[in-house]
C-alpha positions as CSV (number, residue, x, y, z in Angstrom):
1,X,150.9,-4.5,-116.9
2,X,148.7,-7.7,-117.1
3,X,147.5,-9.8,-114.3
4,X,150.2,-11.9,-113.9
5,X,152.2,-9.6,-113.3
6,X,150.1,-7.5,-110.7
7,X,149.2,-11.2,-109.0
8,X,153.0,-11.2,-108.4
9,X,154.0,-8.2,-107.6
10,X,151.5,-8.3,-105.1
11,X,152.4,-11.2,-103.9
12,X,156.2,-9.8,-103.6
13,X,155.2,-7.0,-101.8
14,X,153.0,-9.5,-98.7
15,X,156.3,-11.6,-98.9
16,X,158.3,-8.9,-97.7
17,X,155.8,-8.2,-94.9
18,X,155.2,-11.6,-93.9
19,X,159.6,-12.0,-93.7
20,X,159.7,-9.2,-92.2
21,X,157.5,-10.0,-89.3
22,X,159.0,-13.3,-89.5
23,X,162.6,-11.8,-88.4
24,X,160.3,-9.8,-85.4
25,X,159.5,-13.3,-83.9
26,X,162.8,-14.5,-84.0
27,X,163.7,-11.6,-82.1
28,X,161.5,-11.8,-79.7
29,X,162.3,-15.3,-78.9
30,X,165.3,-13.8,-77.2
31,X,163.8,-11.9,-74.0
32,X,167.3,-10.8,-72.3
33,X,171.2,-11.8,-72.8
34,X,172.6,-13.2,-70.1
35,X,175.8,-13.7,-71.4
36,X,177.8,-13.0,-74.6
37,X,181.1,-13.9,-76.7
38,X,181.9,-11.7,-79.7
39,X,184.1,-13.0,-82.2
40,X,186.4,-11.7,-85.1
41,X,186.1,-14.2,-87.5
42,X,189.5,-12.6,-89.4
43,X,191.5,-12.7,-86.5
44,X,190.0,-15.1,-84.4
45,X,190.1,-12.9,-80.6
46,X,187.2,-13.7,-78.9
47,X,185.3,-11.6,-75.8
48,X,183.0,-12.8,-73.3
49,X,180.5,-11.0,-71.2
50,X,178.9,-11.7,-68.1
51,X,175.4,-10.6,-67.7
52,X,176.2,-7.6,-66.0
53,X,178.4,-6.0,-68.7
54,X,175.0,-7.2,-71.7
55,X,172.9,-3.9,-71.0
56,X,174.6,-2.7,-74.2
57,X,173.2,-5.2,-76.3
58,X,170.1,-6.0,-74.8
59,X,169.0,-1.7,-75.1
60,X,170.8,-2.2,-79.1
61,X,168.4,-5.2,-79.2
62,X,165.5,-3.8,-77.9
63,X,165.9,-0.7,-80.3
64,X,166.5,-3.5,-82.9
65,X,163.5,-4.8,-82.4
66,X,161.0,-1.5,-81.4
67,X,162.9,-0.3,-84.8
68,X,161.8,-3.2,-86.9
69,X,158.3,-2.9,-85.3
70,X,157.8,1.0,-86.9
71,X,159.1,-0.7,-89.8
72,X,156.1,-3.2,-90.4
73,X,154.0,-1.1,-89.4
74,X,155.1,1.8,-92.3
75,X,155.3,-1.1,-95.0
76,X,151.6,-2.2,-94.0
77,X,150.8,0.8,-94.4
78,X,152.4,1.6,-97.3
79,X,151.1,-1.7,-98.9
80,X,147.5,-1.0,-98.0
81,X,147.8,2.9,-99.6
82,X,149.2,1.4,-103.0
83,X,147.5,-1.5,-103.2
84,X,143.9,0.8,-102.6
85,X,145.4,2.9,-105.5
86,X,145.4,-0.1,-107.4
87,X,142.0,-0.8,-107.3
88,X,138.9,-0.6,-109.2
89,X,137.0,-1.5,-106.8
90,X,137.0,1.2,-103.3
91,X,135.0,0.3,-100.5
């Protein structure tokens, strides 16, 4: 594998990471729903909550987001650990 191709694979792999934590800040921008209509785009029927019938979605987005947290955290990880076995140079 020559260096171009290890610069980019690299660079693929921090990509990922950097999207992914991306996607957690987007999240995050939305702290609770106080309100929310669910569509079916094939039939068109549409359903509104009120804000006391969102705990459903606001526990399925906090588990959306604590789950994309572990994640980040695993792919760091996992970056670090191959990129390390990678190298000629351990310090």
């Amino acid at each position: 594998m020559g260096i171009n191709e290890i610069k980019s694979e690299f660079e693929s792999d921090l990509k990922r990471i950097d999207h992914m934590k991306s996607m957690l800040e987007r999240l995050r921008s939305v702290d609770v729903f106080k309100g929310a209509t669910v569509r079916d785009w094939g039939s068109c029927d549409q359903v509104y909550f009120k804000e006391d019938e969102c705990d459903w979605l606001n526990e399925m987005w906090s588990d959306k987001i604590n789950s994309l947290i572990d994640e980040i955290e695993n792919e760091e990880k996992n970056f670090v650990e191959k990129w390390q076995s990678r190298s000629m140079f351990r310090g």
